[in-house]
N, C-alpha and C positions, 0 to 999 in steps of 0.2 A: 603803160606797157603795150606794146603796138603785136598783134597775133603774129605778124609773121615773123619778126627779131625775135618772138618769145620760141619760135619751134626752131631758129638759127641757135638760140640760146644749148636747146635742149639738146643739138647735133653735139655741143660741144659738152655740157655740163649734164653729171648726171641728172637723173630726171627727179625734180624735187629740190634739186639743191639750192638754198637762197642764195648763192653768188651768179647764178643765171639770172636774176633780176638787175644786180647791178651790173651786168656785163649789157646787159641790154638798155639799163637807164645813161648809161659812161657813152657806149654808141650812139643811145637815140640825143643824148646832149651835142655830142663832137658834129654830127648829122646839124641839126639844128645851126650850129655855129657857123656852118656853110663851111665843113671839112670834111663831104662824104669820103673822098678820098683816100684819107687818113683810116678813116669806119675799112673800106675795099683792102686796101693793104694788112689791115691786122689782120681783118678775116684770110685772105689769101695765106697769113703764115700760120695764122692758128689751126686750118683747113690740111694744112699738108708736115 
């Protein structure tokens, strides 16, 4: 769990909630795969 995907987490999920962890472990994988990209785009929809 990287601190600052875990406080993007918390923008989205309430605070506490265990699916903020996997939203952030699903990112920090996709990330890793060499598809930030992919990570930018969700965030961008999930954001607005």
């Amino acid at each position: 769990m990287t601190p600052v995907r875990l406080e993007a987490a918390w923008c989205l999920h309430a605070n506490g909630d265990p699916a903020a962890e996997a939203w952030v472990a699903a990112h920090l994988h996709t990330i890793l795969q060499g598809r930030p990209g992919e990570v930018i785009g969700d965030l961008d929809r999930q954001a607005t």
